[in-house]
N, C-alpha and C positions, 0 to 999 in steps of 0.2 A: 504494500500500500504506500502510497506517495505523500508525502508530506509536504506541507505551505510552510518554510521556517520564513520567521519574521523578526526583525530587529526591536529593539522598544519602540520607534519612533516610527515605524510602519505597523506596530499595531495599535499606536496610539492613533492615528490616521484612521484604523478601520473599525475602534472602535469608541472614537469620539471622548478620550480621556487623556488629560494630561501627562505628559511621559514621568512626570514626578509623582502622580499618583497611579498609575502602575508602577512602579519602581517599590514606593513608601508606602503605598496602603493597600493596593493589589497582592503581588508578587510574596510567595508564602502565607498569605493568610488567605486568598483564593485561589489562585495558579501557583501550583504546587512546579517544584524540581524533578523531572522525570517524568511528571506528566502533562504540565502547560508547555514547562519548557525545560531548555538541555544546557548543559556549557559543552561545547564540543571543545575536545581535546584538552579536559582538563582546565581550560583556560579561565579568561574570565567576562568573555564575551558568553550574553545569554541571546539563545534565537527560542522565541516562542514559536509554538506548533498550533499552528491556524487551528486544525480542524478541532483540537482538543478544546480548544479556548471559548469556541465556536459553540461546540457542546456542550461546554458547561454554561455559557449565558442565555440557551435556549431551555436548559432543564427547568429556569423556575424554583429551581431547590433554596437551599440555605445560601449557596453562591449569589443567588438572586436576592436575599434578604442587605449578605454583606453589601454588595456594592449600592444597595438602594440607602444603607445608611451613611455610604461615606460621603453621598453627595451634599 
């Protein structure tokens, strides 16, 4: 299966949020390591994965609760 990897600042593009609030309020408390997104090779560049990110803002769940409160 193919994956959409995305920098912070093309997914803050795709999903209408500040690249500091993906960074600081996003990232580990919704999108998780290994499954929003990856460090390739160790490093310390992160590429989110589209479709996962994708899936979890369409579920509705408690993901959907966090981001509703941080606005």
């Amino acid at each position: 299966m193919a994956h959409t990897y995305l920098i912070t600042e093309e997914l803050s593009a795709r999903i209408k949020y500040d690249v500091r609030t993906i960074r600081q309020c996003l990232k580990d408390a919704v999108l998780h390591d290994g499954v929003h997104y990856i460090r390739p090779f160790g490093g310390r560049k992160i590429l989110f994965i589209w479709e996962r990110v994708e899936e979890t803002m369409l579920q509705g769940d408690a993901a959907h609760q966090i981001i509703k409160n941080l606005q």
